[in-house]
C-alpha positions in Angstrom: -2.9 -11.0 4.8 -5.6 -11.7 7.1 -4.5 -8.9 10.1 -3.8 -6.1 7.0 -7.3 -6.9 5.9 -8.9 -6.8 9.6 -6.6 -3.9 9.9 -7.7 -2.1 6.4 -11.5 -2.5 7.7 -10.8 -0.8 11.3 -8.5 2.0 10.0 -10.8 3.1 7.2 -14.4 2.8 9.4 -12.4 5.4 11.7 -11.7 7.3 8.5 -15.4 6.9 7.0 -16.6 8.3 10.8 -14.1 11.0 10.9 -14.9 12.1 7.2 -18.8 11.7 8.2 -18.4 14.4 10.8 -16.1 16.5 8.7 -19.4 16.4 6.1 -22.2 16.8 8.5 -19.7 20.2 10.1 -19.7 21.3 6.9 -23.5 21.3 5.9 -24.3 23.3 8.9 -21.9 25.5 8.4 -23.2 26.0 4.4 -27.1 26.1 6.1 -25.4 28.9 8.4 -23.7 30.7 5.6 -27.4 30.2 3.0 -29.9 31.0 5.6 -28.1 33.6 8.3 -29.5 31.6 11.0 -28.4 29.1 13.3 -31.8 26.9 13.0 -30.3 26.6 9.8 -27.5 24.1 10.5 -29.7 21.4 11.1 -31.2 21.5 7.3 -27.8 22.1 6.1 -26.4 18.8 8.2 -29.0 16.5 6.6 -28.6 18.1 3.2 -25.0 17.3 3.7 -25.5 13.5 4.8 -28.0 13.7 1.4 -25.6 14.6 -0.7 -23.3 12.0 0.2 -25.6 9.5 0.2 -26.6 9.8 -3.4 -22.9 9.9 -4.1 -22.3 6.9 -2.3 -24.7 5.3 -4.2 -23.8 6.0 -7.2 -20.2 4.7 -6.3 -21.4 1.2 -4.9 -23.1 0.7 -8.0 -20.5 2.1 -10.1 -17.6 3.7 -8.5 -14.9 2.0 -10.6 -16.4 2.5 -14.2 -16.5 6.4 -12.6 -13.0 6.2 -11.5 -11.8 4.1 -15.2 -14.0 6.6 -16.9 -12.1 10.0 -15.0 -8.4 8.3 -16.1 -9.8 7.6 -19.5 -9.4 4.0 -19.5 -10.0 1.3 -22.2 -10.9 -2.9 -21.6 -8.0 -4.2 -23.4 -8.2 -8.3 -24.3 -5.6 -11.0 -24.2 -4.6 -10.9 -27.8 -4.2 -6.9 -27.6 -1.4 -7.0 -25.4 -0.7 -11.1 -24.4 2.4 -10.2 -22.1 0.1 -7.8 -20.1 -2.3 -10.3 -19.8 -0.3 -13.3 -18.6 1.6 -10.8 -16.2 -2.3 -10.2 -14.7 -3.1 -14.2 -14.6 0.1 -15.5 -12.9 -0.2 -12.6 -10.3 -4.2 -13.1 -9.6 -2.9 -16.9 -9.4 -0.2 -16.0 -7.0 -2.8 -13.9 -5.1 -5.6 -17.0 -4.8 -8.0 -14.3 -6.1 -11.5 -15.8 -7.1 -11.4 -13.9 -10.1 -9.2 -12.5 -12.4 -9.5 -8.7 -12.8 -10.2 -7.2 -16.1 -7.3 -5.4 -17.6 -7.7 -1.8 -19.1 -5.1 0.3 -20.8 -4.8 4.7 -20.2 -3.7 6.2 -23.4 -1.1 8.2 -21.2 2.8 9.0 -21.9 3.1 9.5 -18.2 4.2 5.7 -16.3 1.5 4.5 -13.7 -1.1 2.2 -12.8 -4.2 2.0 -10.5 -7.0 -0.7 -9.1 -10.7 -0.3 -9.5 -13.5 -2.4 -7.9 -15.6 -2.9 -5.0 -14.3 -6.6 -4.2 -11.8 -9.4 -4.9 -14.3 -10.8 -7.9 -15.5 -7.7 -9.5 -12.2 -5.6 -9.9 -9.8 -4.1 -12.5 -6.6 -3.6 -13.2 -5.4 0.1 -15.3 -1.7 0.6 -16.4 -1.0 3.5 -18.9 0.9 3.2 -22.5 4.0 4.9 -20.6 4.0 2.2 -18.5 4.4 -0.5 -20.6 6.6 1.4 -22.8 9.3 1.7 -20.4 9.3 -1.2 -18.0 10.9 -4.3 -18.7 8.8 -7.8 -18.1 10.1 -8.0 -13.9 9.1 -4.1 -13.2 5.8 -4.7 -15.1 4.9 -7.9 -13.0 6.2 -5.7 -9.7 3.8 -3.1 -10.8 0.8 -5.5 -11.6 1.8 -7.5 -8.3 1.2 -3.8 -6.5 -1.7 -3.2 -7.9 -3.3 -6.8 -7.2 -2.3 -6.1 -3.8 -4.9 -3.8 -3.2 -7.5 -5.9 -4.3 -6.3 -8.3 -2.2 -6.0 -6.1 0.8 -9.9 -4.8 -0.1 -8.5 -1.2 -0.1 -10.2 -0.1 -3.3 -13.6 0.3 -2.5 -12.6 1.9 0.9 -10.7 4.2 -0.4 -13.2 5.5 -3.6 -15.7 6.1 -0.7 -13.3 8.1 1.1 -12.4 10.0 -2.0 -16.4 10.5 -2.7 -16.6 12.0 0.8 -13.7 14.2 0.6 -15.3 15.3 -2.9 -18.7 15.8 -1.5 -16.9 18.2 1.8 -14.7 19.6 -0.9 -18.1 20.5 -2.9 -20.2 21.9 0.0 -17.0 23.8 1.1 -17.4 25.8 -2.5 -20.9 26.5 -2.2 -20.8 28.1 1.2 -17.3 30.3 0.4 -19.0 31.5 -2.8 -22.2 32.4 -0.7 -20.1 34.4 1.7 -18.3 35.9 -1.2 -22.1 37.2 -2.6 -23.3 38.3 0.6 -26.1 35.2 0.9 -26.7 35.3 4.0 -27.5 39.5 4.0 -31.2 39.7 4.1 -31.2 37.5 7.6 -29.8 41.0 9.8 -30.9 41.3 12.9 -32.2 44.5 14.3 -30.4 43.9 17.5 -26.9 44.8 18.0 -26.4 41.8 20.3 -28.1 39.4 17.5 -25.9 40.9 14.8 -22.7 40.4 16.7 -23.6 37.2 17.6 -24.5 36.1 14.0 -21.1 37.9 12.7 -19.2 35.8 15.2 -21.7 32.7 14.1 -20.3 33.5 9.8 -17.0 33.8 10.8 -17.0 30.0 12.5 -18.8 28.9 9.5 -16.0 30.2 6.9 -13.8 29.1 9.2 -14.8 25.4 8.9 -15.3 25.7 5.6 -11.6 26.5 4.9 -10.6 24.3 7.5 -12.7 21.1 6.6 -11.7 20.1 3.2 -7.8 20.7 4.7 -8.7 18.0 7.3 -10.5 15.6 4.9 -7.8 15.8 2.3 -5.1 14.8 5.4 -6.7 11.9 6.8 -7.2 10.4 3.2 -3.5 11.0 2.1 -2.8 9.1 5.5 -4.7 6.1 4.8 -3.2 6.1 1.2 0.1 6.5 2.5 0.2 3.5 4.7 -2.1 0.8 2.2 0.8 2.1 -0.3 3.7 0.2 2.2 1.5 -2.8 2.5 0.9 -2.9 -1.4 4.8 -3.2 -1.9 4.7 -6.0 0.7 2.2 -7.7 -1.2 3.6 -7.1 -4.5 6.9 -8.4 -3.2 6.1 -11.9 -2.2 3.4 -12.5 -5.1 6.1 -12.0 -7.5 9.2 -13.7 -5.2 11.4 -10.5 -6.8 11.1 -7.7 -4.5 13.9 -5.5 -6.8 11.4 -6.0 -10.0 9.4 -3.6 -7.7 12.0 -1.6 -6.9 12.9 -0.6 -10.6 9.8 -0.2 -11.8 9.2 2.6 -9.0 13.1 4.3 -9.2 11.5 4.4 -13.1 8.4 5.9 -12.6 9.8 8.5 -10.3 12.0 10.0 -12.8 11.7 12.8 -15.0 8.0 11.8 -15.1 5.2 14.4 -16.8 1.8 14.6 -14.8 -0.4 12.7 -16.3 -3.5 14.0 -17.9 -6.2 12.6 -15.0 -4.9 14.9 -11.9 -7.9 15.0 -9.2 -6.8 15.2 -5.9 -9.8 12.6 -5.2 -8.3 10.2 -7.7 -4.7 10.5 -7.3 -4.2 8.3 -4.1 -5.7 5.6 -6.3 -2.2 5.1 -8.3 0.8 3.7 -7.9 3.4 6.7 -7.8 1.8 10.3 -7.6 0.0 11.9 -10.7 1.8 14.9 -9.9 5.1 15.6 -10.5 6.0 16.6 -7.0 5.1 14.4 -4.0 6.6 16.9 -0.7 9.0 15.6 1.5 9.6 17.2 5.3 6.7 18.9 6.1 5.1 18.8 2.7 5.3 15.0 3.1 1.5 15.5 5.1 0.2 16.4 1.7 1.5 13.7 0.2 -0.7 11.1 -1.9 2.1 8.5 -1.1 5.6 7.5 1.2 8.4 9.1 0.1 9.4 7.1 -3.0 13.3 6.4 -1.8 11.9 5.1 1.3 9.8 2.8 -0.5 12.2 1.8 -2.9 15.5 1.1 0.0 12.7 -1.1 1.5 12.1 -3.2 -1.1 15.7 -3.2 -2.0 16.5 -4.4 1.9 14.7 -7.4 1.9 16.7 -10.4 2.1 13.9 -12.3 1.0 10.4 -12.1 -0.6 8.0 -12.7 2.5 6.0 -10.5 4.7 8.4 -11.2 7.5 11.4 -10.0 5.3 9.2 -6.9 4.6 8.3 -5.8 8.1 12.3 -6.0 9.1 13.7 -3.9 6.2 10.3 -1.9 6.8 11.7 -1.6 10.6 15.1 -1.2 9.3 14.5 2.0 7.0 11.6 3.6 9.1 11.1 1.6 12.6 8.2 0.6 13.9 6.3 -2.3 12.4 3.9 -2.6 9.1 2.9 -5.7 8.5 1.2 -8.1 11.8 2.1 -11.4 13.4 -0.4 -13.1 12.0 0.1 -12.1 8.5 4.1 -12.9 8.9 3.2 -16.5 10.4 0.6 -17.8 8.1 2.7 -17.0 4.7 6.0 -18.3 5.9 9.4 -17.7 4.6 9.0 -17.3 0.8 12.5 -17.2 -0.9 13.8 -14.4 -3.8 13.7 -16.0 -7.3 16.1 -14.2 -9.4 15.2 -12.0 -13.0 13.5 -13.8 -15.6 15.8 -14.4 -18.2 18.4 -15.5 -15.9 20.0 -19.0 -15.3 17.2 -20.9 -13.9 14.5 -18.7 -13.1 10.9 -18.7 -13.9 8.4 -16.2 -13.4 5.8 -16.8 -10.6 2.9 -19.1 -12.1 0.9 -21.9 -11.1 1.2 -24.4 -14.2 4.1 -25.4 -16.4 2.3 -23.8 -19.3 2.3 -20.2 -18.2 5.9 -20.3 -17.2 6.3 -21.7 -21.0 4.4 -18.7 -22.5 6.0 -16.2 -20.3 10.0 -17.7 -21.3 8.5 -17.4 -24.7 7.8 -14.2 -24.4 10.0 -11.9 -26.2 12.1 -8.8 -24.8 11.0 -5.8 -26.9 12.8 -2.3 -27.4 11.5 0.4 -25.7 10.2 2.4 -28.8 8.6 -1.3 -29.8 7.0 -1.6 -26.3 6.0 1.6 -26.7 4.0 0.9 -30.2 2.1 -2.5 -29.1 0.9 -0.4 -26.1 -0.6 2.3 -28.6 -1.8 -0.5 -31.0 -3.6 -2.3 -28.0 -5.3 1.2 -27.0 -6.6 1.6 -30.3 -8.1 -1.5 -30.9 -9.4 -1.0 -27.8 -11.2 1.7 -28.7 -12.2 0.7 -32.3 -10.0 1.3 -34.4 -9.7 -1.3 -37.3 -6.5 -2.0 -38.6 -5.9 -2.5 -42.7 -2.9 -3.8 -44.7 -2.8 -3.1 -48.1 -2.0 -5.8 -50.6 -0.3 -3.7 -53.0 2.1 -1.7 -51.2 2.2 -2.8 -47.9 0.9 0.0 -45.7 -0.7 -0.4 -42.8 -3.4 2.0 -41.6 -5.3 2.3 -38.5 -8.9 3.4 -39.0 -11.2 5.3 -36.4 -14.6 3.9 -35.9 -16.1 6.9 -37.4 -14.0 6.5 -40.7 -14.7 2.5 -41.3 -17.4 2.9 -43.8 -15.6 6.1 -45.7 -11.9 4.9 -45.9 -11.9 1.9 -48.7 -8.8 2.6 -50.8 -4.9 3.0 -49.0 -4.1 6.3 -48.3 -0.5 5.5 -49.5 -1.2 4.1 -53.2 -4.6 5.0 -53.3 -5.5 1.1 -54.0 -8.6 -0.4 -52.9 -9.0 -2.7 -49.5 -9.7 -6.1 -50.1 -13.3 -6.7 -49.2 
């Protein structure tokens, strides 16, 4: 996806610029609001472009373990949750990424998924316990397909250093309204009637801004998020050959959903479907995280096939207009639907005879079951140790704090085998 790349780059430096001016507007304002004094704005511009640059920095060298940290997220491995795991190699294969990304589990009852990582060979995939407690084995790979598609797009990193600037506006914003509110700016009056009317007039601009600002910065971020949302579903699409998988798995995770737990307006562009349970529609819509969720879903469901091409027409179909470029549509060529896994014939997406094996193999759990191996891999995850007792068959799951004080079954009160 070459052009969406190219595209991804252009469209988010004009977002980065627009943000950066949003931020340095801000500062001066704050320096205003602090100091009473229009010399002021110049300190309070570069302690602005300060601020964000230690935030930047700290997101370059760490941004995603910040953003996996915020949602609460656990490194899961291959033998805590295999299906998961194979879903995440035959996708990365279908992707050509260099690297596989490493695959961490939210303990969250609420469905969705996100990205992390600042490029194609240093990035992570997150789904929740929800998730993989109510989506069969298609909808999961659509999801993880989605997902992947960011990486591949290089939207991540882009869009974490958008959401750092909107926090740091967002931040400076705060500190000026609160000065206002104390009367910071009092012992800078004027003598002069002229120079008090002209500072008044100057405060007013300043709060002004300051309301204004974070508005603006929160509108051109949802934008961006809106549209690299489309081109994920494109993505998705033709790396899993199954466009409706996609399509389920959101008409799922759109219904009767609770919020989850990890609700920032700076992180929630980062998932899949809103964190929220409302996502606006009309003229809400511009404070939207994400497209309108039917739209995205009679897309997906319009395609004849799986390719970019079939995208961009049921894209132009639904919406008008044009998502995906020329380019893009050329190079990947007409890539047929495959139909559900577990019908006659059909394979999942995967690059070697084995991993279609283990994924055939791969039994169709219950909901309730799903919904226990994804709380069993979070646990293990985070350190729990699990213990079967001989004698009566009980099976315990013991926190890391407890290992050493828990010997006997809690059940029949035997000992643990050593």
């Amino acid at each position: 996806m070459w052009e969406q790349i190219r595209s991804n780059e252009r469209r988010s430096l004009f977002v980065l610029a627009a943000m950066g001016v949003l931020l340095v507007a801000t500062g001066a304002a704050l320096g205003v609001t602090l100091a009473g004094d229009p010399e002021a704005m110049i300190f309070g511009a570069g302690g602005a472009l300060a601020l964000w640059l230690v935030l930047w920095l700290i997101t370059v060298t760490g941004g995603d373990q910040i953003l996996l940290g915020m949602a609460g997220a656990r490194e899961i491995e291959k033998k805590d949750h295999p299906q998961l795991f194979n879903i995440v190699e035959e996708m990365t294969i279908a992707a050509a990424l260099p690297k596989r990304p490493k695959v961490y589990l939210v303990d969250d009852p609420s469905p969705n998924a996100f990205a992390a990582g600042r490029e194609p060979g240093n990035a992570a995939v997150a789904v929740t316990t929800g998730l993989l407690a109510i989506l069969d084995r298609d909808e999961l790979q659509g999801v993880v397909a989605h997902e992947i598609g960011h990486i591949k797009n290089r939207d991540v990193k882009r869009m974490v250093t958008a959401g750092i600037m909107v926090g740091a506006i967002a931040m400076l914003a705060d500190m000026g309204r609160r000065a206002l509110w104390m009367g910071g700016a009092r012992r800078s009056r004027s003598s002069s009637k002229e120079e008090n009317g002209a500072q008044a007039a100057l405060m007013i601009a300043a709060l002004v801004l300051m309301i204004v600002a974070p508005l603006l910065a929160q509108l051109v971020y949802f934008a961006l998020s809106r549209r690299r949302e489309y081109l994920a579903d494109a993505s998705g699409a033709m790396f899993t050959r199954y466009p409706a998988g996609l399509a389920s798995a959101l008409e799922k995770l759109s219904g009767g959903r609770a919020p989850l737990a990890d609700t920032s307006s700076v992180t929630a562009p980062m998932y899949i479907v809103p964190p929220m349970r409302a996502h606006g529609s009309g003229a809400f819509a511009l404070f939207s995280t994400h497209p309108p969720m039917e739209e995205r879903v009679r897309i997906l469901r319009k395609m004849a096939g799986a390719s970019y091409t079939d995208y961009d027409r049921a894209y132009a179909a639904v919406k008008g207009g044009h998502i995906v470029g020329e380019r893009s549509q050329r190079e990947a060529g007409q890539v047929p639907r495959r139909a559900a896994v577990g019908s006659e014939g059909a394979l999942p997406l995967a690059a070697t005879a084995t991993a279609a094996a283990v994924a055939a193999a791969e039994p169709e759990l219950a909901p309730e079951a799903r919904r226990r191996q994804a709380n069993d891999a979070f646990l293990t995850a985070s350190g729990y140790e699990v213990r079967s007792c001989t004698a009566c068959g009980a099976t315990a799951k013991i926190p890391p704090s407890l290992r050493a004080k828990v010997k006997t079954c809690p059940r029949c009160s035997e000992p643990y085998p050593t």
